[in-house]
N, C-alpha and C positions, 0 to 999 in steps of 0.2 A: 427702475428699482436698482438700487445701488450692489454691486457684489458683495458676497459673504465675506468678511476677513478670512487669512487663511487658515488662522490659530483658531478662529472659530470653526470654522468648517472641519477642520481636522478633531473638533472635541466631538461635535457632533457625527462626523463618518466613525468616529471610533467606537461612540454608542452604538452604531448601527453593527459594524463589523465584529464586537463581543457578543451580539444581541443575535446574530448567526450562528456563531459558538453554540449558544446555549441551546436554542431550540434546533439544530442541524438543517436549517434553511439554507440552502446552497444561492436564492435566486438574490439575498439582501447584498451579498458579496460581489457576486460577481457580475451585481449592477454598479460595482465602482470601476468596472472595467471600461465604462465610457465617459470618465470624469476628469475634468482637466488635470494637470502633471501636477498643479501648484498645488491641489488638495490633497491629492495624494501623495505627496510630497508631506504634506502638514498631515496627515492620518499617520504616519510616520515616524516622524519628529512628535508627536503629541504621544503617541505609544512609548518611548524609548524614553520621552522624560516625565511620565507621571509615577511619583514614587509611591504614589497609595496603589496602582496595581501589581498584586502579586507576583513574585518572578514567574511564575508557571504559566498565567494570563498571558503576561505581557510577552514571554516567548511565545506561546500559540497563537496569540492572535500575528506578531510578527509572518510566522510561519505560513498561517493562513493568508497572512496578505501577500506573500511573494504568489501564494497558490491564485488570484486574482489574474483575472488576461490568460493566462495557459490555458486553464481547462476551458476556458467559453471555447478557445482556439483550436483545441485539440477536441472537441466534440461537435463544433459547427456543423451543421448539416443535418446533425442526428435525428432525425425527424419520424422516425421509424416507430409504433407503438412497443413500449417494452412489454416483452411477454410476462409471464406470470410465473416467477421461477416456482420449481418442485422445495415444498416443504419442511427441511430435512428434520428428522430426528434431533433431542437431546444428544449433544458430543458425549462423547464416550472416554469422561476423562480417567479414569482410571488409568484405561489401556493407551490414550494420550500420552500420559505421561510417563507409561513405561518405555513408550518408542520413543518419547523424549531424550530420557535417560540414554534408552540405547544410543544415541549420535554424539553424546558426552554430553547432554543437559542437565539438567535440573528437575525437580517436581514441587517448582513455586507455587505454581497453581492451585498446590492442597499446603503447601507450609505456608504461604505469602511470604515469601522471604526471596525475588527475586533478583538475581545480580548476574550479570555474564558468564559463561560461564566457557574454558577453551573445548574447542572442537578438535578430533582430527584433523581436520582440512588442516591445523594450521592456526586457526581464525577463532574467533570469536560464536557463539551461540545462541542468541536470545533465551532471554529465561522462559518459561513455560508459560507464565503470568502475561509475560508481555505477547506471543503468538497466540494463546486460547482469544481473548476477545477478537482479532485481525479473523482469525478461521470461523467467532460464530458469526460474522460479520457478511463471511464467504459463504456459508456452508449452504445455506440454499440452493445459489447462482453453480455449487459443485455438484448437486445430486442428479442434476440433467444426464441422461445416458449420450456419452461419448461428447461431455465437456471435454473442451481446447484450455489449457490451463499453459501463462508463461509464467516463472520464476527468475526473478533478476537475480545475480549473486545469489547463486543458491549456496554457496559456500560448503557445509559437511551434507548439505542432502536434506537435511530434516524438515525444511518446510514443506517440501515437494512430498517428502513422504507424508507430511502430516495431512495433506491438502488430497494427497491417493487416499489415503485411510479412510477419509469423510464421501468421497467424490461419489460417483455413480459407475453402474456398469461402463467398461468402454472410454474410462478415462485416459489422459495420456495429457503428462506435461514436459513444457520443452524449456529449460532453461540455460543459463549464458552469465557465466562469472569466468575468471582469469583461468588458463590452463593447466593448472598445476591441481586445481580443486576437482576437475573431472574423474578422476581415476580414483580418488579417496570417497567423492559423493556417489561414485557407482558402487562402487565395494561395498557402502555402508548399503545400501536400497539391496541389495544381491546376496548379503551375508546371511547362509543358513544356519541352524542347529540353535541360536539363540535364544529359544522360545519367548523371542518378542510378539506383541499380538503386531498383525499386518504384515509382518516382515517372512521372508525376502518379497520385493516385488517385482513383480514382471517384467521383463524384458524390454515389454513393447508397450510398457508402463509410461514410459519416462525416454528424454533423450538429453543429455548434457552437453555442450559446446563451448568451448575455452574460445575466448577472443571477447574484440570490445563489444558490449551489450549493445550500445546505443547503434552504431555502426552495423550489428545486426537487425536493429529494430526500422534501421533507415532502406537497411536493404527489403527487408519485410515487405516494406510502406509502398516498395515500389512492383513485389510480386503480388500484390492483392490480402498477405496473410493475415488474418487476423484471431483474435481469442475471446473464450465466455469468459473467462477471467487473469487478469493478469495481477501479479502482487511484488512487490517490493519492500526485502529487509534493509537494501542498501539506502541510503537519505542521498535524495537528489536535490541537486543545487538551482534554487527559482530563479537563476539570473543565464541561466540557458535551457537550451533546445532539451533538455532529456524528457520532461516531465511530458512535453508536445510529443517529442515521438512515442512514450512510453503509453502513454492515453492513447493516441493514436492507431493502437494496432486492437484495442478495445472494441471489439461490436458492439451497439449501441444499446442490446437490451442486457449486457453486461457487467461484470462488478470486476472493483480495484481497489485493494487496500496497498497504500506506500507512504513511505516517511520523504518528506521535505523540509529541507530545509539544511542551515549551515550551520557549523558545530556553537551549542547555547542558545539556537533561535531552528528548534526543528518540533515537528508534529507529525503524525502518523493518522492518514486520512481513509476514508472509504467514499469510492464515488460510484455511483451504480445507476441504472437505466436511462444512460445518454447524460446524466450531467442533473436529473432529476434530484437524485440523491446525495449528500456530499455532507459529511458526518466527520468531525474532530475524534479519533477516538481517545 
């Protein structure tokens, strides 16, 4: 039987690889991970020039396909039954969004009106809009008593707080962005008298670390450590190692929400119990 052309092939993996998009099937994807280079190569090229799909489409699915080979890679093995995480509650956005506010956010998530917004740190802040769905995504996998939670670039602090806020007894997360944001994201978790709900929080809450993430997460890999949840606001780049080691420190009956991708061609993902799960949000 003759091969597939590859411009054909690449129309039809592209059907398949939107067709994952829409119903959050992780297994239709990341069975292109055994497909020859030419196809995927033409899934590719067939994405980037069909001008009837929408920019939005065609960036996520882009985004998605760099996510193809990492995660089989970074969760190989996982063979372990995922447990049953704890149920959590309706979020609590009101008081969400006032701790929002407190790290210098926003309250999109009750105006829909969200846009970046600057932090302390420095840095930028996600809008409210854009972290409420990433957390109800999480908030289960958090209610566990004495959940392991990592934070990449936590930047002003505020997702780690928003992620304590929801979490369970005995929570404690550890995160790793450049040194300069340590000192501004502790002070903000630490700041009394505000009468922010949640705030200040505990000590032995939280542990912040300036240096490179990745190069932490390598050293991790090599002491055994690992997390019920790890998340990422920073967008990592699918043409190397991050995404493998970021996954990688993941126990397998675990959840990850992180943005991939390179600037006009990025998505924001949720992968949960070994690789079962894996959701465009």
């Amino acid at each position: 039987m003759p091969a597939m052309p590859a411009r054909r092939c690449g129309q039809k993996l592209c059907k398949r690889l939107f067709r994952s998009v829409a119903t959050g099937c992780a297994g239709a994807f990341l069975s292109l991970n055994g497909l020859r280079p030419a196809c995927l190569a033409a899934v590719r090229s067939h994405m980037c020039s069909q001008a009837s799909l929408s920019m939005r489409r065609r960036r996520a699915g882009l985004a998605l396909f760099g996510l193809c080979g990492i995660l089989d890679g970074a969760m190989r093995g996982f063979s372990v039954a995922a447990a049953e995480p704890t149920k959590a509650p309706p979020l609590p956005l009101q008081e969400l969004s006032v701790l929002h506010r407190h790290f210098g956010g926003d309250t999109s998530v009750l105006d829909n009106a969200p846009m970046p917004q600057q932090a302390a740190s420095g840095g930028t802040i996600s809008a409210l809009s854009v972290q409420i769905p990433a957390l109800e995504k999480l908030a289960d996998y958090l209610r566990p008593p004495g959940v392991q939670i990592f934070d990449l670039g936590f930047g002003s602090g505020v997702m780690t707080a928003m992620m304590l806020a929801v979490a369970g007894e005995g929570a404690h997360v550890v995160g790793v962005d450049l040194e300069d944001k340590v000192a501004v994201a502790t002070a903000n978790l630490l700041q009394e008298g505000t009468g922010c709900p949640f705030a200040p929080f505990g000590k032995d809450s939280f542990a912040f670390i300036g240096g490179d993430a990745f190069e932490r997460l390598a050293a991790w890999k090599e002491e055994g450590k690992m997390f019920d949840v790890v998340y990422s606001g920073c967008s990592m780049d699918p043409h190397t190692d991050q995404l493998r080691l970021f996954l990688g420190q993941l126990k397998p009956t675990g959840a990850a929400v992180f943005n991939l991708g390179n600037p006009g061609r990025q998505g924001m993902y949720f992968v949960a119990d070994g690789g079962k799960i894996c959701e465009l949000i």
